[in-house]
Backbone as XML, in Angstrom:
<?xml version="1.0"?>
<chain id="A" units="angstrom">
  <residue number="1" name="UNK">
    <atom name="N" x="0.836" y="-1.183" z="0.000"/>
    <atom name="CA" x="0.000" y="0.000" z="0.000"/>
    <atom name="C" x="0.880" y="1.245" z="0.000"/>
  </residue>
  <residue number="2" name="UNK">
    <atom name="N" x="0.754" y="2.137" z="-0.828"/>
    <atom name="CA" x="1.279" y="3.436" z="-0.988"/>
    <atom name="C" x="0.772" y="3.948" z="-0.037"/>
  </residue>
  <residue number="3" name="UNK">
    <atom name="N" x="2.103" y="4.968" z="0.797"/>
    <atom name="CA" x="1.496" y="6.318" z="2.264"/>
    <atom name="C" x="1.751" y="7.613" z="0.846"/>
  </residue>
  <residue number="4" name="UNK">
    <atom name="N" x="0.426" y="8.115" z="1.234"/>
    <atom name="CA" x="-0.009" y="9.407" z="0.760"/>
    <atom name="C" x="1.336" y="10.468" z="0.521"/>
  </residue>
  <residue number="5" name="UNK">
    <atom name="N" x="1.546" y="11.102" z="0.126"/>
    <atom name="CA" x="2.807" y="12.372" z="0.429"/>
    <atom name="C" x="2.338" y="13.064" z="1.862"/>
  </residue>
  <residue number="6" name="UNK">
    <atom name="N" x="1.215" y="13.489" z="1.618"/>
    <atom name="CA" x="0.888" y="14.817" z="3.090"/>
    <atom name="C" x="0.879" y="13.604" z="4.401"/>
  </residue>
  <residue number="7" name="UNK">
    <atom name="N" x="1.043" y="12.294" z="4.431"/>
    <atom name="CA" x="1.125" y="11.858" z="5.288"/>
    <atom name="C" x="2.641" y="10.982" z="5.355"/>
  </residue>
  <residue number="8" name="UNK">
    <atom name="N" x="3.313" y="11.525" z="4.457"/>
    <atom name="CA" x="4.443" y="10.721" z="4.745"/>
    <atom name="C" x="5.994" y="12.062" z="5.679"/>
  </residue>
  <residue number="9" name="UNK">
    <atom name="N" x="7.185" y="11.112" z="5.910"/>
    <atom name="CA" x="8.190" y="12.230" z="6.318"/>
    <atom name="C" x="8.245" y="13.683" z="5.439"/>
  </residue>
  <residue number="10" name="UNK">
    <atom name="N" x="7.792" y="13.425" z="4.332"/>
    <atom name="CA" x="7.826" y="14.406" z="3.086"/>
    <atom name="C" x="7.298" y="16.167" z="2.992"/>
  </residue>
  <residue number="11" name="UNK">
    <atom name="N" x="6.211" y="15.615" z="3.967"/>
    <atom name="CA" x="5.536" y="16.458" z="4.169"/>
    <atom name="C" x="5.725" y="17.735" z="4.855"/>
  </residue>
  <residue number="12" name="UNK">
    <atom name="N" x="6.330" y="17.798" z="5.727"/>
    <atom name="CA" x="6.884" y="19.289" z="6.439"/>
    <atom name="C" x="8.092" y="19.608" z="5.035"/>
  </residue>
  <residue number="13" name="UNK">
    <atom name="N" x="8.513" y="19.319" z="4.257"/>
    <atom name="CA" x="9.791" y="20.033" z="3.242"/>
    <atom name="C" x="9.070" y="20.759" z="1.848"/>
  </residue>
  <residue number="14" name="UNK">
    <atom name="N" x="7.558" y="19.860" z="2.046"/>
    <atom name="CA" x="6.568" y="20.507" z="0.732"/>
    <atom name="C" x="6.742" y="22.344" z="0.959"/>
  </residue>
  <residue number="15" name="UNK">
    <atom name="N" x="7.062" y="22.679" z="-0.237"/>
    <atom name="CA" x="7.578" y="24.134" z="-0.518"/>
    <atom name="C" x="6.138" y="24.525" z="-0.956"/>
  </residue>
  <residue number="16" name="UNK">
    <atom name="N" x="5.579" y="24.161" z="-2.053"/>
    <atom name="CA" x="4.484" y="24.837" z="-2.844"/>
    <atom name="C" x="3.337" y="22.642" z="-3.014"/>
  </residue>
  <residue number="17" name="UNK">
    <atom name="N" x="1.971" y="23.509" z="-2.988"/>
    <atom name="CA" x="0.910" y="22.732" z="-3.256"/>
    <atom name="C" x="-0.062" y="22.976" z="-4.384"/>
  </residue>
  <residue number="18" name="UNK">
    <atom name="N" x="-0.144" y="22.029" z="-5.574"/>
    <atom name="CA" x="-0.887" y="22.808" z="-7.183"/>
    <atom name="C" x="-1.964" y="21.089" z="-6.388"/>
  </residue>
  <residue number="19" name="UNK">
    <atom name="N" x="-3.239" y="21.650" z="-6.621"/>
    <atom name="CA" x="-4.306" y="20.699" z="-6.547"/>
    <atom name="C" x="-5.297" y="20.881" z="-7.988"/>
  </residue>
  <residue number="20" name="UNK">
    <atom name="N" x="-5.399" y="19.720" z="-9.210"/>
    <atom name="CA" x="-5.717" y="20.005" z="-9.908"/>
    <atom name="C" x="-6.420" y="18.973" z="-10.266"/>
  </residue>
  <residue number="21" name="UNK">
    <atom name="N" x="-7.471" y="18.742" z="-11.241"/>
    <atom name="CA" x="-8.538" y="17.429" z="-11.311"/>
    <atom name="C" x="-7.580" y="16.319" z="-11.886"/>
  </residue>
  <residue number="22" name="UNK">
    <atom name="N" x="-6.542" y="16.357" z="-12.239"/>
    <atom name="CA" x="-5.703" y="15.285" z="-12.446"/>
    <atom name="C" x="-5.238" y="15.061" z="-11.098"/>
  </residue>
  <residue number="23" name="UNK">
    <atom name="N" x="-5.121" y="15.872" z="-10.604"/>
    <atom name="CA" x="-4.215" y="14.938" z="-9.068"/>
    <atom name="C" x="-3.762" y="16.159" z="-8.225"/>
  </residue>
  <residue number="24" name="UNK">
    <atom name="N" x="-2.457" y="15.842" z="-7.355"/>
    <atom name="CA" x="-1.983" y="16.757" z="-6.310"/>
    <atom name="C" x="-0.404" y="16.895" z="-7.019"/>
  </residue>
  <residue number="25" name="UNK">
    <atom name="N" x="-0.108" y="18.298" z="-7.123"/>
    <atom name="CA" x="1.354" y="18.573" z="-7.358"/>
    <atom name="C" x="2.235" y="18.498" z="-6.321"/>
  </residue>
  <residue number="26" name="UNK">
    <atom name="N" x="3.386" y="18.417" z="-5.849"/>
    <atom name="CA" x="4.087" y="18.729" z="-4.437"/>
    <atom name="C" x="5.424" y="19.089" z="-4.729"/>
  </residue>
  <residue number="27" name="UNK">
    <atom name="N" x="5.558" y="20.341" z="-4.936"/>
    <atom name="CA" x="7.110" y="21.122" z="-4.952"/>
    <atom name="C" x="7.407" y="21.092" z="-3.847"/>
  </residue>
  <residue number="28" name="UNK">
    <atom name="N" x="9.088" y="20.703" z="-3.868"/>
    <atom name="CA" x="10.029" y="20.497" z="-2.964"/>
    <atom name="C" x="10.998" y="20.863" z="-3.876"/>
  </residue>
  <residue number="29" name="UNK">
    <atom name="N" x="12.264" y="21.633" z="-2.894"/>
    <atom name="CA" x="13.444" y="22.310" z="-3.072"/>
    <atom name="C" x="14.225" y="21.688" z="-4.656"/>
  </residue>
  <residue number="30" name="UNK">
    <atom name="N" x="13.653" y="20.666" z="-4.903"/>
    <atom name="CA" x="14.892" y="20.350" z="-5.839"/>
    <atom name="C" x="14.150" y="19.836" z="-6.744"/>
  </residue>
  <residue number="31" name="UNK">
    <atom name="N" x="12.981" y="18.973" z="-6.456"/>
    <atom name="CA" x="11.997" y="18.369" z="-7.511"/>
    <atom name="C" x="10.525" y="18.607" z="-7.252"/>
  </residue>
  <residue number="32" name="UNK">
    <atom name="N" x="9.818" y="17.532" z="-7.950"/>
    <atom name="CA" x="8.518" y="17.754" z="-8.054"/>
    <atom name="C" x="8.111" y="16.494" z="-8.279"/>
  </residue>
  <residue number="33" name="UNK">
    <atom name="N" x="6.828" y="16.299" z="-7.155"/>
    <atom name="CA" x="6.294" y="14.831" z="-6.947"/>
    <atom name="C" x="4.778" y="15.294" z="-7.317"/>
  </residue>
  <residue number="34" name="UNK">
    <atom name="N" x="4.381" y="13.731" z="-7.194"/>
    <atom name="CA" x="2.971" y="13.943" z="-8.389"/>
    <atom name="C" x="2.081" y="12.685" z="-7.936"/>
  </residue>
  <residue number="35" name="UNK">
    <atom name="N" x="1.239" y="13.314" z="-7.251"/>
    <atom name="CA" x="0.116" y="11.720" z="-6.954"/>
    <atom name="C" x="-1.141" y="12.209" z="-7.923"/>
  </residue>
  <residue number="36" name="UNK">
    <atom name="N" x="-0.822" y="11.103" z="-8.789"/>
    <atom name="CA" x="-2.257" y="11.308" z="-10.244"/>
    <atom name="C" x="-3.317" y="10.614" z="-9.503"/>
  </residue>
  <residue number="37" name="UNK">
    <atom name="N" x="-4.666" y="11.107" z="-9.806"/>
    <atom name="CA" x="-5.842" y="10.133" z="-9.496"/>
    <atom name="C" x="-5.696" y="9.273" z="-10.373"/>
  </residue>
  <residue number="38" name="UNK">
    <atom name="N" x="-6.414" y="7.786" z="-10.034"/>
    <atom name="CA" x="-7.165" y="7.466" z="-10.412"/>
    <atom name="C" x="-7.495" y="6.879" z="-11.689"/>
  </residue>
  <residue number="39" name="UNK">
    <atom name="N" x="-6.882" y="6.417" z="-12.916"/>
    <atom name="CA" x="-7.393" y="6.548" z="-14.383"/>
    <atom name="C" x="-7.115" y="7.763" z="-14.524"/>
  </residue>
  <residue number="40" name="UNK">
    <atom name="N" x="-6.542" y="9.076" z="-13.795"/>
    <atom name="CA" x="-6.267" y="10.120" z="-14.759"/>
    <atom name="C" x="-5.613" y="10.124" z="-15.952"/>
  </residue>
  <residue number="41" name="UNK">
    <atom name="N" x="-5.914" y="11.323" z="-17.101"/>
    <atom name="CA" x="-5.480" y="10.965" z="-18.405"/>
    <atom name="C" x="-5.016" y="12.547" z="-18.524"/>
  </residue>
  <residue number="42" name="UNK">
    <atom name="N" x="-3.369" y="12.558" z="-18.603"/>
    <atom name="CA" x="-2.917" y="13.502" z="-18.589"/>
    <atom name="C" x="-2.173" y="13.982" z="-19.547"/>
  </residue>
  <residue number="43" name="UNK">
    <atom name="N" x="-2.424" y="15.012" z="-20.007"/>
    <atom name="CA" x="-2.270" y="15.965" z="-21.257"/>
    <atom name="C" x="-1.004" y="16.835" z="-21.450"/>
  </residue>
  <residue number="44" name="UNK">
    <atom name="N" x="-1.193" y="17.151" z="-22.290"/>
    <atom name="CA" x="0.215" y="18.656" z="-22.515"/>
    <atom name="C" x="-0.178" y="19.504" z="-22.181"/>
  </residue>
  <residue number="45" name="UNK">
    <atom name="N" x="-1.684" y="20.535" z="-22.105"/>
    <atom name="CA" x="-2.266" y="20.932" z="-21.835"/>
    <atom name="C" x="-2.229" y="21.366" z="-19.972"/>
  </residue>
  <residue number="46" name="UNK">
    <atom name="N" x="-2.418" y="20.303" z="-19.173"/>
    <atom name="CA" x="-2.563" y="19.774" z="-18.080"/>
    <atom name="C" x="-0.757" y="20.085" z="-17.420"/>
  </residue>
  <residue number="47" name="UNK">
    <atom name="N" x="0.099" y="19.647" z="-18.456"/>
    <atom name="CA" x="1.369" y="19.546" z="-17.963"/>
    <atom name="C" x="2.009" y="21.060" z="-18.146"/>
  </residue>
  <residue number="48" name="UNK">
    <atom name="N" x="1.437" y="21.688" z="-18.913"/>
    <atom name="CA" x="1.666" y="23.168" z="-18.995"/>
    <atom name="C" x="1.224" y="24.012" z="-18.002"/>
  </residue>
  <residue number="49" name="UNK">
    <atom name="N" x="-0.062" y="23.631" z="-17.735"/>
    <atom name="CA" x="-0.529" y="23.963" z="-16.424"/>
    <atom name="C" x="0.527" y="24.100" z="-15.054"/>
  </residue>
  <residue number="50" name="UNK">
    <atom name="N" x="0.919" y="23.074" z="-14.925"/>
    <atom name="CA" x="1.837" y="22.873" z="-13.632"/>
    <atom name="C" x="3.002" y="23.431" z="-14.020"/>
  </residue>
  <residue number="51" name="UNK">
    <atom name="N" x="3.320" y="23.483" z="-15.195"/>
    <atom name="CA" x="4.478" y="24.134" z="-15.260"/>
    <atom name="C" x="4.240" y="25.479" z="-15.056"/>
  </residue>
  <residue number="52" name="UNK">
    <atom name="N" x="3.132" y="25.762" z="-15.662"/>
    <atom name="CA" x="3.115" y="27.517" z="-15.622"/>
    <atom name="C" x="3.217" y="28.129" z="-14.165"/>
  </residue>
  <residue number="53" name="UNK">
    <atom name="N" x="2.372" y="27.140" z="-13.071"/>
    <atom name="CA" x="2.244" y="27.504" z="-11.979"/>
    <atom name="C" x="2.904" y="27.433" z="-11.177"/>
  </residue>
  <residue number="54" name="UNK">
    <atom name="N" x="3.869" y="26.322" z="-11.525"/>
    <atom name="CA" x="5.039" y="25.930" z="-10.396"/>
    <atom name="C" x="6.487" y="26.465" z="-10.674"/>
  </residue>
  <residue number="55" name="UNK">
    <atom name="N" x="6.785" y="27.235" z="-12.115"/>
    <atom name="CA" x="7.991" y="27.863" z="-12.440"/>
    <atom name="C" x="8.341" y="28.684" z="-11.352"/>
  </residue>
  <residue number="56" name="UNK">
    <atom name="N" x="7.668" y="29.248" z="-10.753"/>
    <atom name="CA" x="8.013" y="30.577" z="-9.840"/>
    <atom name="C" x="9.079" y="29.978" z="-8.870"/>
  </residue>
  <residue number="57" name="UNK">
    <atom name="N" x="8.637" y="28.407" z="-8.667"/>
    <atom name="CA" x="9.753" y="28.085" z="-7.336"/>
    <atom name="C" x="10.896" y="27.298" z="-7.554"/>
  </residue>
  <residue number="58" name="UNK">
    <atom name="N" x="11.670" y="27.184" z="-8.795"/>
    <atom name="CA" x="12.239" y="26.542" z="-9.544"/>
    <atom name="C" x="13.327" y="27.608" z="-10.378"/>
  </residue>
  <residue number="59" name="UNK">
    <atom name="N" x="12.342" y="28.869" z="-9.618"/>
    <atom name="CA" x="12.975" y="30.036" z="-11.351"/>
    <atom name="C" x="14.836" y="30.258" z="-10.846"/>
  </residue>
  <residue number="60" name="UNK">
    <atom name="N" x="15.252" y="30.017" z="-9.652"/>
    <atom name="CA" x="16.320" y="30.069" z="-9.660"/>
    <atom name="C" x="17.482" y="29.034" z="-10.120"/>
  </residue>
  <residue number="61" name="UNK">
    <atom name="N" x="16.904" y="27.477" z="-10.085"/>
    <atom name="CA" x="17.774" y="26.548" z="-10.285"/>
    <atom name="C" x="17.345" y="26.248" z="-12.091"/>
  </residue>
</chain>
């Protein structure tokens, strides 16, 4: 059984949170983790999305 991110050690280092009908984003200092729902069916569209939103915390590295 997979532990959730917001319930794992992970969770106090989460920098930024994108919640989107595909799933939960979770920026952290160096990368970016990704719990998809479900049968989600994820797009370029969708992946532009997160990018657009999550550049801001990334824009230095």
């Amino acid at each position: 059984m997979q532990t959730p991110v917001l319930s794992s050690f992970l969770s106090s280092k989460i920098k930024k949170h994108i919640a989107l009908k595909i799933r939960d984003f979770y920026f952290f200092e160096n990368f970016v983790l990704v719990e998809y729902a479900k049968e989600a069916i994820i797009s370029m569209r969708a992946l532009h999305e997160i990018k657009t939103k999550g550049l801001g915390q990334f824009a230095n590295n």
